[in-house]
Wavefront OBJ file of the C-alpha trace (Angstrom):
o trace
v -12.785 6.247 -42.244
v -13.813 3.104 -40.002
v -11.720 1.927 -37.362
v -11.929 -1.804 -37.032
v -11.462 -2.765 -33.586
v -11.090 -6.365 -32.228
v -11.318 -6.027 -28.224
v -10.360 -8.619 -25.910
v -12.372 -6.792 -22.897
v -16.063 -6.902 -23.255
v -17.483 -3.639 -23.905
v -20.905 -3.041 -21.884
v -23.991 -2.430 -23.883
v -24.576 0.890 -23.252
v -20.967 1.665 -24.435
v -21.524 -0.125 -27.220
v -23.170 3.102 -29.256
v -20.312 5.707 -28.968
v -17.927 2.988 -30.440
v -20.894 3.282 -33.471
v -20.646 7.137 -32.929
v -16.946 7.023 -33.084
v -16.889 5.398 -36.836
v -15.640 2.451 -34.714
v -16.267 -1.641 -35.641
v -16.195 -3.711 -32.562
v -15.209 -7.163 -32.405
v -15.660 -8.347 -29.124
v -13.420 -11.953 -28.446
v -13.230 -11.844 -24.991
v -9.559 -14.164 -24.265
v -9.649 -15.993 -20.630
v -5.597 -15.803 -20.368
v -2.889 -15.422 -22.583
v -2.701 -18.984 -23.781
v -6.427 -18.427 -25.144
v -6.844 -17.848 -29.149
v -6.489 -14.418 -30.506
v -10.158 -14.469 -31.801
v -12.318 -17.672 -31.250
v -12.576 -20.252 -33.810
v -15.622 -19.793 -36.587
v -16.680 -16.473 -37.504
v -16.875 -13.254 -35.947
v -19.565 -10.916 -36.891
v -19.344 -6.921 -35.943
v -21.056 -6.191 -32.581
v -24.097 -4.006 -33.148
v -24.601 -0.377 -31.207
v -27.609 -1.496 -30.148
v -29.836 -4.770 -28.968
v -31.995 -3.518 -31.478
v -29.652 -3.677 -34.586
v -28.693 -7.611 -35.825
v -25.332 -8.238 -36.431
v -24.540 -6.787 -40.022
v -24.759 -10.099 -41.798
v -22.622 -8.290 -44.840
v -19.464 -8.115 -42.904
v -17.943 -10.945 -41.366
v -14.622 -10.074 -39.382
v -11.494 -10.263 -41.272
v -8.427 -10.141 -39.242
v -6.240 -8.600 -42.073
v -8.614 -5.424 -41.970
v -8.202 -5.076 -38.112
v -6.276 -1.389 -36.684
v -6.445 -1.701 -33.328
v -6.437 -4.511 -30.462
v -8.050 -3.734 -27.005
v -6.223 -5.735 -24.367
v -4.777 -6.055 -21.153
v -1.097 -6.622 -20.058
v -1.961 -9.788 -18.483
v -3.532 -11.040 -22.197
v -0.938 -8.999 -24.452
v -0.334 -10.361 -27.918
v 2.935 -11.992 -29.012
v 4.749 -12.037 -32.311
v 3.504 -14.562 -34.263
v -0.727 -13.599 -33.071
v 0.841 -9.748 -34.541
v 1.642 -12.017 -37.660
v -2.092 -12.926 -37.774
v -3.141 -8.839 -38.136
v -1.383 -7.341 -40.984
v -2.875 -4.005 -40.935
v -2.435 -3.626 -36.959
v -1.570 0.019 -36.135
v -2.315 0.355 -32.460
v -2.057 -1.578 -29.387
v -4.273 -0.387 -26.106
v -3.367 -1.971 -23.158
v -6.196 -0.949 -20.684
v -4.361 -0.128 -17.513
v -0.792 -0.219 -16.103
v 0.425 -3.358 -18.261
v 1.616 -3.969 -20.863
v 3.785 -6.717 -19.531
v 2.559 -9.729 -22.298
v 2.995 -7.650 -25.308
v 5.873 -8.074 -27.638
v 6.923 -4.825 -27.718
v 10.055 -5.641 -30.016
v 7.506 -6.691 -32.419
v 5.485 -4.714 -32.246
v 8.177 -1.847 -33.247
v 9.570 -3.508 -35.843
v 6.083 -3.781 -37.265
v 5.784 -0.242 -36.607
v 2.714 -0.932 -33.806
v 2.071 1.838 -31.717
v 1.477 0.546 -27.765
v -0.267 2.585 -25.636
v -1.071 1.884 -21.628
v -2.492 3.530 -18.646
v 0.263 4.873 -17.055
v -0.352 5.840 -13.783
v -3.947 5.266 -13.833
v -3.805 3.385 -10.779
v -1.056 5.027 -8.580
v -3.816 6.817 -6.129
v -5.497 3.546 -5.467
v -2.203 1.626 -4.795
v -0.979 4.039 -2.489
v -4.183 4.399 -0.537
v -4.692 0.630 -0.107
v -0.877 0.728 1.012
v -1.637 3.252 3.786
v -4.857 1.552 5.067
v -3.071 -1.768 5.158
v -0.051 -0.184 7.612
v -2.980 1.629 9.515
v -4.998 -1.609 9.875
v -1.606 -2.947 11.361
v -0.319 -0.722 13.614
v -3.619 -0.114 15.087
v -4.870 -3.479 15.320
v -8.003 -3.247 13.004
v -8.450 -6.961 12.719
v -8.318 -8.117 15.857
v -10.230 -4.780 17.126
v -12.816 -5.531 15.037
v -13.133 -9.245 15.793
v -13.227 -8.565 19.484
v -15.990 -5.427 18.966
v -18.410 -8.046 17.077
v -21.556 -9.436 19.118
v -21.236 -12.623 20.879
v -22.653 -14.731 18.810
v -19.715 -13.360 15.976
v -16.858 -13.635 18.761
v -17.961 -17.351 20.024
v -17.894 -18.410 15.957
v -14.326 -16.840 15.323
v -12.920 -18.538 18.899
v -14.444 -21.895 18.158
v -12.857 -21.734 14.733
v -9.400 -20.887 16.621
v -10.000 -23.061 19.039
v -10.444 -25.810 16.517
v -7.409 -24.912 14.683
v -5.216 -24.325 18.069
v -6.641 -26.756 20.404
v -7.012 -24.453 22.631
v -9.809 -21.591 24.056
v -8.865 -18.405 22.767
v -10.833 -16.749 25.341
v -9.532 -18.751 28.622
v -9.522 -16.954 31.976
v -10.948 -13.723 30.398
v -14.514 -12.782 31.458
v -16.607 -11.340 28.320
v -17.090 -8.171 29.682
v -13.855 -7.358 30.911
v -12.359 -8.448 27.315
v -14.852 -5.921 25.743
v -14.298 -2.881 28.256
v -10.536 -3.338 27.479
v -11.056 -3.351 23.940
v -13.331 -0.178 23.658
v -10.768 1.536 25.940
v -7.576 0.201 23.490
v -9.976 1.886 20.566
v -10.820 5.241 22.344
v -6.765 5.640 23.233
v -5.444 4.625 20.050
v -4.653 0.903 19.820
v -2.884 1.622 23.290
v -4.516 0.774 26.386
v -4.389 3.751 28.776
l 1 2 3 4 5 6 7 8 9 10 11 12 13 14 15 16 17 18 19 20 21 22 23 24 25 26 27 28 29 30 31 32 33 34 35 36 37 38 39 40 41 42 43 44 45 46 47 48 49 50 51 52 53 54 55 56 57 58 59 60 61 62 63 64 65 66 67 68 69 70 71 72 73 74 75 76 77 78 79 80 81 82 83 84 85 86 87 88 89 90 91 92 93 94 95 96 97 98 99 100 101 102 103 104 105 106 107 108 109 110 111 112 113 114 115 116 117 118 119 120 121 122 123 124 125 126 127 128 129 130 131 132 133 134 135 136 137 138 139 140 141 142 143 144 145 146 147 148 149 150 151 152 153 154 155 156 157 158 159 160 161 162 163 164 165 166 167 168 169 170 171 172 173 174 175 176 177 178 179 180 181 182 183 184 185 186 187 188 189 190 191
């Protein structure tokens, strides 16, 4: 049995053959947001496993014979574009969201949704911790004050500019940069 699959993410090429592999037909209409058209306008040929293969000139894409819709949260699908896919059995929403689709709809219409649940908790956290560490240890500033001079002089004319005043007044270079390796090699606390 084929699985005809319209997909609003664009599949690479070289993913492109276990679709083929998988009895899957890939329609690729890439949406730019959620106010975009479900497929574009003018016909939609199946995308081929391979550069080498043409589009299959035989079958043109017919949105009543479409299973399953590829998306994104952020894109979804409403009610009335579910309207437009009679034969729509499955949603997948790559990711966390699913926050655009109709889900009412879709289970009146007896549309299975499926998302990524979780997929991204790991990442989330980590970015969480590194932003508190960059905070309570002074990363930015750190790291502004560690660059070379050159680096330093271009981010204190720039707040100079934008203050009015020199950043840098009554500090000597040197000193600035022996305190700041010391505040790094005791913590963020100067000793």
């Amino acid at each position: 049995m084929t699985v005809r699959l319209l997909s609003h993410i664009d599949v690479p090429p070289t993913h492109r053959p276990a679709f083929a592999a998988a009895g899957v037909t890939l329609y690729l209409a890439p949406r730019a947001d959620h106010t975009g058209p479900l497929w574009p306008d003018g016909s939609l040929r199946p995308v081929p496993a391979t550069a080498a293969q043409g589009s299959a000139e035989d079958e043109l894409f017919d949105a009543a014979a479409i299973d399953v819709l590829l998306t994104i949260g952020s894109l979804g699908i409403s009610a009335q574009e579910m309207d437009k896919l009679p034969t729509q059995r499955l949603i997948c929403c790559l990711g966390v969201g699913y926050e655009r689709v109709d889900l009412a709809a879709a289970a009146a219409r007896g549309i299975r949704v499926t998302h990524g649940r979780g997929t991204n908790d790991t990442s989330v956290a980590d970015h969480a911790m590194t932003l508190m560490l960059a905070l309570v240890r002074d990363i930015a500033p750190l790291d502004r004050a560690a660059r070379p001079v050159a680096t330093v002089a271009a981010f204190a004319s720039a707040a100079e500019r934008q203050t009015g005043r020199d950043p840098g007044a009554g500090h000597n270079r040197r000193q600035h940069r022996r305190a700041v390796r010391a505040r790094i090699c005791h913590g963020g606390r100067l000793p």
